[in-house]
C-alpha positions as CSV (number, residue, x, y, z in Angstrom):
1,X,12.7,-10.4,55.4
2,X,9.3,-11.1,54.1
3,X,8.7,-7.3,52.9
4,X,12.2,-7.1,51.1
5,X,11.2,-10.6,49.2
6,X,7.8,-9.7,48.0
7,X,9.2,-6.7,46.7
8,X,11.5,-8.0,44.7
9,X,8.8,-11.1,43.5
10,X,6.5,-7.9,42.2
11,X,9.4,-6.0,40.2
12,X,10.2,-9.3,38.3
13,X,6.6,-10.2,38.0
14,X,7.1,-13.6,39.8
15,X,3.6,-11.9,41.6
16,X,0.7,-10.3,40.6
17,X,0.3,-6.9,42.7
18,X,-3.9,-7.9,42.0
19,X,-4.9,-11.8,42.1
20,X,-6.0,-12.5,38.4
21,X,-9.7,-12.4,37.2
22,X,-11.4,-15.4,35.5
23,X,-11.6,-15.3,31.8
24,X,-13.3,-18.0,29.1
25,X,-10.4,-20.6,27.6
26,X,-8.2,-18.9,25.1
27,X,-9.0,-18.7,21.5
28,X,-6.6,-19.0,18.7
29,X,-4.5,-16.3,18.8
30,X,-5.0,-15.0,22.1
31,X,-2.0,-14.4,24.2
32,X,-1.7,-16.4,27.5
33,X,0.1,-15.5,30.7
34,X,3.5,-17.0,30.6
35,X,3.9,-18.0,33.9
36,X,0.9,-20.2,33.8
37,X,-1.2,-23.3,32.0
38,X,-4.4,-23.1,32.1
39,X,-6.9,-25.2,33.0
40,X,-10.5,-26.3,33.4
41,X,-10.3,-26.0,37.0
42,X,-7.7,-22.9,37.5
43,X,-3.6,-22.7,36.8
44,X,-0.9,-24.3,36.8
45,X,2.4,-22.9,37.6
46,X,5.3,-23.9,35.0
47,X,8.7,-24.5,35.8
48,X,10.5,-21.9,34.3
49,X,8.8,-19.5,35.7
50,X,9.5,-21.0,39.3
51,X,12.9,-21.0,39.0
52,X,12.5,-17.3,38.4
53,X,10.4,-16.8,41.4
54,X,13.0,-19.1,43.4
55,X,16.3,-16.9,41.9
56,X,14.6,-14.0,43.0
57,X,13.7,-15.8,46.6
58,X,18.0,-16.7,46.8
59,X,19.1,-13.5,46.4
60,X,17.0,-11.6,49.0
61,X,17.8,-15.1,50.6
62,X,21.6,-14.6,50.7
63,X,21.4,-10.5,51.4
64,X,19.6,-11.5,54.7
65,X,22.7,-13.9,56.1
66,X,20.9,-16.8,55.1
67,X,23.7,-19.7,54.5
68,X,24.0,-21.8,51.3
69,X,22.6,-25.1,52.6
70,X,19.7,-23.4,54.1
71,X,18.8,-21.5,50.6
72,X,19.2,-24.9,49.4
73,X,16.5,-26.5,51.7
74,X,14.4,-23.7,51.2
75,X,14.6,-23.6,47.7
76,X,13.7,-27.9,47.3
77,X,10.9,-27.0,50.2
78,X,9.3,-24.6,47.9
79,X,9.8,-26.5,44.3
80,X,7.9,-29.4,45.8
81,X,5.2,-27.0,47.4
82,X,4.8,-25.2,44.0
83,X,6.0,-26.9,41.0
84,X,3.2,-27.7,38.6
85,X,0.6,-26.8,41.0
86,X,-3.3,-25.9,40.4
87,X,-4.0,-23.0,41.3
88,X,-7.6,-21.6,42.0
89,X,-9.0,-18.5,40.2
90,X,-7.7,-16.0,41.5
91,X,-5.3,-17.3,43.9
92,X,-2.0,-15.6,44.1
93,X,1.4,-16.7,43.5
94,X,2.9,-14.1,46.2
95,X,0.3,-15.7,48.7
96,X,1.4,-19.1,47.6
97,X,5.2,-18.3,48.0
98,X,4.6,-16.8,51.2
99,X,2.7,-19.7,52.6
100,X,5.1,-22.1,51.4
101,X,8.2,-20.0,52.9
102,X,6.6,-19.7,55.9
103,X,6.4,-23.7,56.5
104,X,10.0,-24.3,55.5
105,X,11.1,-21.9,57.7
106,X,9.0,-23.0,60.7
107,X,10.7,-26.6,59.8
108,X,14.0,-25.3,60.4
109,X,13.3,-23.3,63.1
110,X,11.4,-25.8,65.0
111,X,13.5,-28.2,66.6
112,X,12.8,-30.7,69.5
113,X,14.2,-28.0,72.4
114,X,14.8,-28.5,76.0
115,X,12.6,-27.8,78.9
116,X,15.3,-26.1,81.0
117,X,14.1,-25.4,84.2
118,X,11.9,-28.9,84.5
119,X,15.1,-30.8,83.5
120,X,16.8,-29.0,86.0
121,X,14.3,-29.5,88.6
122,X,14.5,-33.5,87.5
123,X,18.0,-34.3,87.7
124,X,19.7,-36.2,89.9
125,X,22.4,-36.1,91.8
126,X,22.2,-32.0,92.0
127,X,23.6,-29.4,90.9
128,X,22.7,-29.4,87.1
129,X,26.2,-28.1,85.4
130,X,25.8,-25.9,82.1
131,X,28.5,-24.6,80.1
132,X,28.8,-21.5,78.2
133,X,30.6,-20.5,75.0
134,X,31.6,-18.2,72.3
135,X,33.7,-15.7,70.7
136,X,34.5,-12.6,72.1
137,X,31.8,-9.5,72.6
138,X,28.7,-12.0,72.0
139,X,27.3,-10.7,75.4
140,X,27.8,-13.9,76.4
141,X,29.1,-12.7,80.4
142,X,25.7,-10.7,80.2
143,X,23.4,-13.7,79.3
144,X,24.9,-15.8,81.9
145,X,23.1,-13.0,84.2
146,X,20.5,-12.6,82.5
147,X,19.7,-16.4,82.6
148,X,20.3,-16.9,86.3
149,X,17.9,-13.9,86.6
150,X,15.5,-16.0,84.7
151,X,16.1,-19.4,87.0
152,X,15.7,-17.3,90.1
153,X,12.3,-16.3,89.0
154,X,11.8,-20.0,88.5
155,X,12.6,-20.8,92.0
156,X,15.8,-22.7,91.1
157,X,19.1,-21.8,92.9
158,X,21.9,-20.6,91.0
159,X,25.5,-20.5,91.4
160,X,28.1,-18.9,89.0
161,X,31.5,-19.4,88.1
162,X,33.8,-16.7,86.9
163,X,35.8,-18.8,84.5
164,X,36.6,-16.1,82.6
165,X,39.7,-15.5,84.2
166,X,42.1,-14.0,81.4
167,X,39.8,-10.9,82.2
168,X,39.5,-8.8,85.5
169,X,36.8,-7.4,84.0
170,X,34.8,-10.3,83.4
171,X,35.1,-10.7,87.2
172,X,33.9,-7.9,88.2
173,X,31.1,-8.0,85.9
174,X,29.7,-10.6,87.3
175,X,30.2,-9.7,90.5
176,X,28.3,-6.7,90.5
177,X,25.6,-9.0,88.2
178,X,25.3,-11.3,91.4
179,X,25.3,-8.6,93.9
180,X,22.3,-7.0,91.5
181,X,20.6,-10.2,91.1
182,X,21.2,-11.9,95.1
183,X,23.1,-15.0,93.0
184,X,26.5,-16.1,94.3
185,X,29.7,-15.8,92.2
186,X,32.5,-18.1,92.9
187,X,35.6,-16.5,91.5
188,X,39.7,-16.6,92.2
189,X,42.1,-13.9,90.4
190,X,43.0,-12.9,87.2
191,X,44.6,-15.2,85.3
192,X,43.9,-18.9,87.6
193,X,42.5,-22.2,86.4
194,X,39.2,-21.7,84.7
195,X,38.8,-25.4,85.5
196,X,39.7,-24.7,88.9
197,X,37.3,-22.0,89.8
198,X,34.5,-24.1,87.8
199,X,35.2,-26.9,90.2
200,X,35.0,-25.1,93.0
201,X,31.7,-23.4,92.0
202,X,30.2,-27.3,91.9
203,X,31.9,-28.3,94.9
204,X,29.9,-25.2,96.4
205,X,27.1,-26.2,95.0
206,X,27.3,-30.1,96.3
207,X,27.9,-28.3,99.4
208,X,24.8,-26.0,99.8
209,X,22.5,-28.3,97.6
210,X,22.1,-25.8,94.9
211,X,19.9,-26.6,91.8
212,X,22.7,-25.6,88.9
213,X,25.7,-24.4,88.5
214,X,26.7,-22.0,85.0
215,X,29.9,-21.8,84.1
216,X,31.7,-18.8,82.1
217,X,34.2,-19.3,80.0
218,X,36.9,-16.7,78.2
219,X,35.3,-15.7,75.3
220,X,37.5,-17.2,72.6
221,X,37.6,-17.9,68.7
222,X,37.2,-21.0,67.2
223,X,40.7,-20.6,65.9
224,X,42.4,-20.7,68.7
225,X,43.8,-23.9,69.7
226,X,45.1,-22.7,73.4
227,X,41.7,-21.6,74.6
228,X,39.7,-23.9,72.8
229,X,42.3,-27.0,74.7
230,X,41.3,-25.1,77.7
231,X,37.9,-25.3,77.3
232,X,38.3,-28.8,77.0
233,X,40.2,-28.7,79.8
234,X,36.9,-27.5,81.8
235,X,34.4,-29.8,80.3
236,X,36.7,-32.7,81.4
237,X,36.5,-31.3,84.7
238,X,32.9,-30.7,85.4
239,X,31.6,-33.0,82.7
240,X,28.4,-30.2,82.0
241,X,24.9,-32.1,81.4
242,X,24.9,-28.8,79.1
243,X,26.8,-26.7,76.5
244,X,24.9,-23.1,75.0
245,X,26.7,-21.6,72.7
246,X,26.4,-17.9,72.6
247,X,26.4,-16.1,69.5
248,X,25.9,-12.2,68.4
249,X,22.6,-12.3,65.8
250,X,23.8,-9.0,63.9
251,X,26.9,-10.7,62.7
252,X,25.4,-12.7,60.0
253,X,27.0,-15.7,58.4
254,X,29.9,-15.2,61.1
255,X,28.0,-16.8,64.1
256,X,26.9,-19.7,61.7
257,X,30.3,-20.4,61.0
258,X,31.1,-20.2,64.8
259,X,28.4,-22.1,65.9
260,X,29.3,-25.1,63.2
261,X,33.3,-24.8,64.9
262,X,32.4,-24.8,68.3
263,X,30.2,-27.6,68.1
264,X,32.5,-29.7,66.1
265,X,35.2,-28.8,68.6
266,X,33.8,-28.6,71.7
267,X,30.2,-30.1,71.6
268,X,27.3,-27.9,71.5
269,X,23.7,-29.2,72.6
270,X,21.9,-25.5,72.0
271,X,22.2,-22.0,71.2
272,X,21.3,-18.7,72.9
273,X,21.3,-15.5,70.1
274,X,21.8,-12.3,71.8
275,X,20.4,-9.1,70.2
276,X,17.8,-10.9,68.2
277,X,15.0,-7.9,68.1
278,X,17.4,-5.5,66.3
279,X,18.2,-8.7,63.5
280,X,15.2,-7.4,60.7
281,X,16.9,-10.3,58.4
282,X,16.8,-13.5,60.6
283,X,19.4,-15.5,58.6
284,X,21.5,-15.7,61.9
285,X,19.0,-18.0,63.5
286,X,18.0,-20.1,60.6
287,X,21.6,-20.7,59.5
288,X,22.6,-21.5,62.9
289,X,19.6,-23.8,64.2
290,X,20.3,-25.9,61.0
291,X,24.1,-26.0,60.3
292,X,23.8,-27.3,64.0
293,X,20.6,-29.3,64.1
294,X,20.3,-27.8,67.6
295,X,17.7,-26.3,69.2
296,X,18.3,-22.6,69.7
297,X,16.8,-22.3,73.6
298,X,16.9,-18.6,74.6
299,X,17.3,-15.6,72.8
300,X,18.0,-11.8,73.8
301,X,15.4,-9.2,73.3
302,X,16.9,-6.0,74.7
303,X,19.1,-4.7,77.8
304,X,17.2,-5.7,81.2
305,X,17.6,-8.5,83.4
306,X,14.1,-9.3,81.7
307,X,15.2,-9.3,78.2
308,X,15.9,-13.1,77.8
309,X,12.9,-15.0,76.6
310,X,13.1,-18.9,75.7
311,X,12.8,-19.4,72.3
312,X,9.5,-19.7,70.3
313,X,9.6,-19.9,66.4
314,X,6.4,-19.1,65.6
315,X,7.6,-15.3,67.8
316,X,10.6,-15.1,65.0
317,X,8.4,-16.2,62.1
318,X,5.9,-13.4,63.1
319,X,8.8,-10.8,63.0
320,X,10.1,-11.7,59.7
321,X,6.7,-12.0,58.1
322,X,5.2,-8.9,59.5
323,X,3.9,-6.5,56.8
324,X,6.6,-3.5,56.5
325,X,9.2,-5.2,58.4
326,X,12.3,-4.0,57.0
327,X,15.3,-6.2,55.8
């Protein structure tokens, strides 16, 4: 993201390619740089010219899937970081704008998140229920996996319901996920009562004093009043301590608006973004964490068991200000 913005500050001039040189005050006649005052003790930015510099920032802005209200944060973040500001010789107004982007993004991105497996490990009576949701082809049957292969390695005992039961083959993929992994899958046929088989997945659990129980759901748009009742149907059920929703980085402003449904409709405490190494842009996960105001928790790195890491911002932030990154 990073690359693609400074590129476009240095083609309108918002930044110098050089940092500029000291020179004595101006005489009469002399003609000044526009996009600064000068000063005794360096210069001063003018308005005008960082609105430019901000136009220029919302356009590569809205190209990389970044929604409106975040533009609008970022924007009010970066006018009171740089309006009328004293800069020293030679400082530069790229470094400035960089620095200043940097912090409002780390803002967003770094919300109060959840220590998963300690709350787990803390809660009383056992098992610890989480919920999982999303639209279809998120991955979100793969991250289920993926996260139980993660609690595993944390010594916590898993148990997973099939609730995804409008689909054989979301059975059977997680069948052969919890064969793989040595995790137990508690599943009925195609087409039962999700709530049914998530019931008896915490029954089992009661039973065999299992640490947590995660429950799959049919992946299902946010326009869809049937499945969405039926999802409320399940949390009504087995009353979750926890609701991830699951959402596909690569599809832009799309998983923000799905994110802002599901969690109006169904309650969402924090996100997992799948496929976040191949998203150069990084507007999925800044839109989301803050149309939300949750905490994105996990996020997928690749294809492996292994490729679920819990979220750091200052990982993503690295990414999308790395020199030549793309996007």
């Amino acid at each position: 993201m990073w690359a693609a913005i400074r590129a476009r500050l240095r083609r309108s001039g918002g930044a110098s390619e050089a940092p500029p040189t000291p020179r004595p005050p101006s005489s009469p006649g002399a003609v000044s740089d526009p996009a600064f005052t000068e000063g005794v003790f360096g210069s001063r930015l003018e308005e005008a010219k960082l609105d430019e510099v901000l136009d220029e920032l919302e356009i590569v802005l809205l190209q990389s899937d970044v929604a409106v209200p975040v533009i609008e944060k970022v924007r009010e973040d970066l006018k009171k970081e740089l309006a009328g500001r004293r800069l020293k010789w030679g400082a530069d107004v790229e470094a400035a704008v960089q620095r200043a982007l940097q912090a409002s993004v780390h803002s967003i991105l770094d919300r109060p998140g959840i220590d998963l497996a300690a709350t787990i490990r803390a809660h009383q009576p056992k098992p610890y229920i989480i919920l999982f949701v999303g639209v279809n082809g998120t991955g979100k049957t793969t991250t289920i996996a993926k996260l139980a292969g993660w609690m595993r390695d944390q010594g916590i005992h898993v148990v997973i319901a099939a609730g995804d039961t409008f689909r054989a083959g979301a059975i059977e993929q997680l069948l052969v996920h919890g064969e793989r992994l040595g995790i137990r899958v508690i599943r009925q046929q195609e087409g039962s009562d999700p709530a049914a088989v998530a019931y008896d997945a915490v029954e089992h659990a009661r039973a065999k004093k299992l640490d947590v129980v995660l429950v799959d759901t049919a992946g299902r748009q946010h326009t869809n009043e049937n499945l969405i009742a039926e999802a409320q149907k399940i949390r009504r059920v087995v009353q979750p301590q926890l609701t991830l929703f699951v959402g596909d980085a690569l599809s832009g402003n799309d998983v923000t608006e799905q994110a802002r449904m599901f969690k109006k409709m169904l309650g969402v405490d924090g996100l997992i973004l799948t496929k976040l190494d191949a998203d150069a842009k990084g507007g999925a996960a800044l839109s989301a964490t803050f149309v939300t105001k949750k905490p994105i928790l996990f996020v997928g790195t690749g294809q492996g068991y292994g490729d679920l890491r819990p979220f750091d911002p200052d990982w993503l932030i690295e990414r999308l200000f790395a020199e030549g990154t793309a996007g």
